[in-house]
C-alpha positions in Angstrom: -16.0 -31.0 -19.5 -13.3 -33.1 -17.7 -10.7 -30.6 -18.0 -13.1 -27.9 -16.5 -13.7 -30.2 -13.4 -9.7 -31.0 -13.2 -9.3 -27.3 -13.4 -11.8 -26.1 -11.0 -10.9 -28.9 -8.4 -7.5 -27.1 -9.4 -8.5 -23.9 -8.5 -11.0 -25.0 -5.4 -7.6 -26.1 -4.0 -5.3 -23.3 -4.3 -8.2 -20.9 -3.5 -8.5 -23.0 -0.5 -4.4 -22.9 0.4 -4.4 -19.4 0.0 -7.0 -18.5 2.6 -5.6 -21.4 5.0 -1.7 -19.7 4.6 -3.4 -15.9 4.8 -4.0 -15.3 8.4 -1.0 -16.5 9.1 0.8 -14.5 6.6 -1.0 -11.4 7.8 -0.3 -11.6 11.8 3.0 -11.6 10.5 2.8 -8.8 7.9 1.0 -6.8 10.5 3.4 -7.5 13.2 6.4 -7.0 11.1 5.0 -3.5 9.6 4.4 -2.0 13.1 8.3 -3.0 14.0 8.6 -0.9 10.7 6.3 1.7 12.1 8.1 2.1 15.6 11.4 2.8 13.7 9.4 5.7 11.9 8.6 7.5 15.1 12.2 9.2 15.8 11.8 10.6 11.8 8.0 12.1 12.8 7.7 12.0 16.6 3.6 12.6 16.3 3.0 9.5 14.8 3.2 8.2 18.8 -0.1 9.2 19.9 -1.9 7.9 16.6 -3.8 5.2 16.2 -3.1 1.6 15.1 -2.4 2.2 11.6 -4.5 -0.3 8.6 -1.3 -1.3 7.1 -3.4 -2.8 4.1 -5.8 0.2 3.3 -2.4 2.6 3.7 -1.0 -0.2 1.2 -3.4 -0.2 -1.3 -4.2 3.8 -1.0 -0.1 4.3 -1.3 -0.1 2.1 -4.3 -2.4 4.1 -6.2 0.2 7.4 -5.4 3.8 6.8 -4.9 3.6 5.7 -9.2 2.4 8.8 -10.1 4.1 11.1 -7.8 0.9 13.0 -7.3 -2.6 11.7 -8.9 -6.0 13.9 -8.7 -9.1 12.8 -5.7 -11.0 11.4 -8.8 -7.6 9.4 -10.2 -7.7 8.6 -6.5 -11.3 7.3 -6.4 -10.8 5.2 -9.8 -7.3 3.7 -8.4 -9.1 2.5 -5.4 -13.0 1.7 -7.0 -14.5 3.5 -4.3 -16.8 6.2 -4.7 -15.0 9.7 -4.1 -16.6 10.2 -0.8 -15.2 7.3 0.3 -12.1 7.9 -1.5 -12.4 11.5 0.7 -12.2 10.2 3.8 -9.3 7.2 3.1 -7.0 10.3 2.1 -8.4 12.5 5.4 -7.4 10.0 7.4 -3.8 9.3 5.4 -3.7 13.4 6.0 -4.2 12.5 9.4 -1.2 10.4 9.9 0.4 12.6 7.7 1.1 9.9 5.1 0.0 11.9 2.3 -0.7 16.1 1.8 -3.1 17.9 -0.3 -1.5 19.6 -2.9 -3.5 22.4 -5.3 -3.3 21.7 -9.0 -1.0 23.8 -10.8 -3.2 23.9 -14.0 -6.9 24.3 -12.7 -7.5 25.8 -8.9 -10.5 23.6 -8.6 -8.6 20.3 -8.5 -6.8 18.7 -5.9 -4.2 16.6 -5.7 -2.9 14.1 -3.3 1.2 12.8 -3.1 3.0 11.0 -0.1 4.9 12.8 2.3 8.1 11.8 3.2 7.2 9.5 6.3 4.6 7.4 3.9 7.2 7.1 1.1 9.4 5.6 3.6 6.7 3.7 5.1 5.1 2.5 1.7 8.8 1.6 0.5 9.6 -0.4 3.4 6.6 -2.4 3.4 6.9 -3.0 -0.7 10.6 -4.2 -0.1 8.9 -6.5 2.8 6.6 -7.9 0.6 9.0 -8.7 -2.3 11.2 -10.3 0.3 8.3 -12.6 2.0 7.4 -13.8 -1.6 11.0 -14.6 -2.3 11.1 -16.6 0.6 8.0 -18.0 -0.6 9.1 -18.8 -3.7 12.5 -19.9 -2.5 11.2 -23.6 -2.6 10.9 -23.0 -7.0 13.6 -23.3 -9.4 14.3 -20.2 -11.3 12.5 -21.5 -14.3 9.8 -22.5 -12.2 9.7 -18.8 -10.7 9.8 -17.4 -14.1 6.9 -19.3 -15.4 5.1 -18.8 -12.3 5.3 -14.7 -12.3 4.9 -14.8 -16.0 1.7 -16.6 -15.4 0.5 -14.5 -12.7 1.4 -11.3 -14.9 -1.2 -12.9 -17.6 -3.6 -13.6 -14.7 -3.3 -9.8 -13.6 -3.8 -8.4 -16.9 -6.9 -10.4 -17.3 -8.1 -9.4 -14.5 -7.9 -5.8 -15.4 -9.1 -6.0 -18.6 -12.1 -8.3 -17.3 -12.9 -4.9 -14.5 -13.0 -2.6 -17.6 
């Protein structure tokens, strides 16, 4: 029982971190990826007169995606655990800013699929080297051991995760 208190106090406290760090690190993220997204208006000029884009939703959609090269509305839905009307109108308005394009499939007419164009590989890239970047900065303070036991315990953390959604 004292190791569960030690641990959640533990927890409470890098829980708490996190969220105190996370505004911060997101006004910078945000202001950062619309630097990125300036420099992506002389490769697609009519990305100017679109709105502000939701670097985190195009993040997380994109995610889902640039893997698989193409994945199907309902692989789309499942990536994202939305329902697939919601799932519908993330990739309309991805379509919109011409991030990603509808493709038919090749083996059954009745299914779509969805891929990245080449202005939201670029984007999705540049934000993905962004973010590796901030968290070696981050990280910069860690040994290399300690780095390598830190990643190997957030891999284990991941996987639990998953398995725990399933």
């Amino acid at each position: 029982m004292g190791e569960d208190k030690l641990y959640s106090d533990q927890i409470t406290a890098v829980v708490h971190g996190f969220m105190q760090v996370w505004n911060r690190f997101e006004a910078t993220l945000s202001k950062e990826l619309s630097q990125i997204q300036d420099s992506l208006h002389g490769m697609q000029p009519q990305l100017e007169n679109q709105q502000h884009t939701n670097y985190e939703l195009f993040y997380r959609a994109c995610n889902s995606i640039y893997p698989k090269g193409a994945i199907t509305m309902g692989e789309f839905s499942n990536a994202l655990a939305v329902p697939l009307s919601t799932a519908t109108r993330i990739a309309d308005w991805l379509v919109a800013h011409s991030y990603i394009q509808r493709l038919p499939d090749t083996e059954d007419r009745r299914v779509v699929r969805i891929s990245l164009t080449e202005p939201g590989k670029v984007l999705f890239k540049r934000i993905d080297r962004y973010i590796r970047q901030r968290m070696l900065q981050i990280m910069s303070s860690l040994t290399n051991e300690e780095r390598t036991i830190l990643l190997t315990l957030v891999g284990k953390l991941v996987a639990g995760l998953k398995k725990a959604a399933h």
